[in-house]
N, C-alpha and C positions, 0 to 999 in steps of 0.2 A: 423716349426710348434710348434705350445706352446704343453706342457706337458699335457697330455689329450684331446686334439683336439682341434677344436671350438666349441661355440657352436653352430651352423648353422649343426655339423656334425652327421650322423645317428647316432643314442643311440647303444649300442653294445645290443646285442640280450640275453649277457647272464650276465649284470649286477644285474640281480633281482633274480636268481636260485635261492643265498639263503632267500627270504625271506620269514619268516613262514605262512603265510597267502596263500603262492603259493603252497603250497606243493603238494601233493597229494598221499594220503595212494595205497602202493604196494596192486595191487590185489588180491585176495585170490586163492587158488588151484581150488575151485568149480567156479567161474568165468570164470576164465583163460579157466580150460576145456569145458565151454561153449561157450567163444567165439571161439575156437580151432575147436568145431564139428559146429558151427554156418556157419565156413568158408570152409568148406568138403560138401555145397549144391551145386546144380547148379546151374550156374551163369546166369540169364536172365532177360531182360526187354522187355517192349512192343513195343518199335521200332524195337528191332532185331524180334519180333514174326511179327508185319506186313510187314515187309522185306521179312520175308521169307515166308510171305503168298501169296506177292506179285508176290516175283520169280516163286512160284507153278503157282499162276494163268496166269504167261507172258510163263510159260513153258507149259501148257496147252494150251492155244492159240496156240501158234508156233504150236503144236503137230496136231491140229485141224487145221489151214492152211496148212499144209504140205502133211496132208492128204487130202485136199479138193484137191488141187492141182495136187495130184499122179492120185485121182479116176477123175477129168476134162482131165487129160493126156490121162488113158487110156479109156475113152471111146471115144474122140477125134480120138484116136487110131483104135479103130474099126471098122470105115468104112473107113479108108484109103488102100492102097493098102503096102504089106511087105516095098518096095520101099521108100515109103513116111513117114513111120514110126517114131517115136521119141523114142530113149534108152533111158528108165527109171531107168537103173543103176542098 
């Protein structure tokens, strides 16, 4: 390999640090502690919120199937004879 690459080869990432135009002035004390309390909210977006509006509402169902289901059992249940019966657990 020649002394400094080809040139066909990626540029190094940190040839240009120093140059003045790239700089960029250290932040202040009052920033900093802004971004600091900025990052101390809670974390959320609106696909986690309809996900989990989602889950309520497939956990509601279920809940309402399960019970349609128990109260179809037991009155199924009531005009059988003990014998015939179905455990509902």
């Amino acid at each position: 390999m020649p002394v400094g690459g080809y040139a066909r080869d990626i540029p190094s990432d940190t040839d240009d640090d120093d140059i003045p135009e790239l700089q960029m002035p250290q932040p202040g004390d009052e920033s900093y502690q802004r971004a600091v309390e900025a990052m101390e909210a809670d974390v959320t977006c609106d696909r986690w919120r309809k996900e989990e509006a989602m889950e309520e509402h497939l956990r509601k169902i279920c809940h309402d199937n399960n019970t349609a289901v128990r109260k179809r059992l037991e009155e199924l249940n009531e005009s059988l004879t003990y014998r015939h019966k179905i455990f509902l657990g």
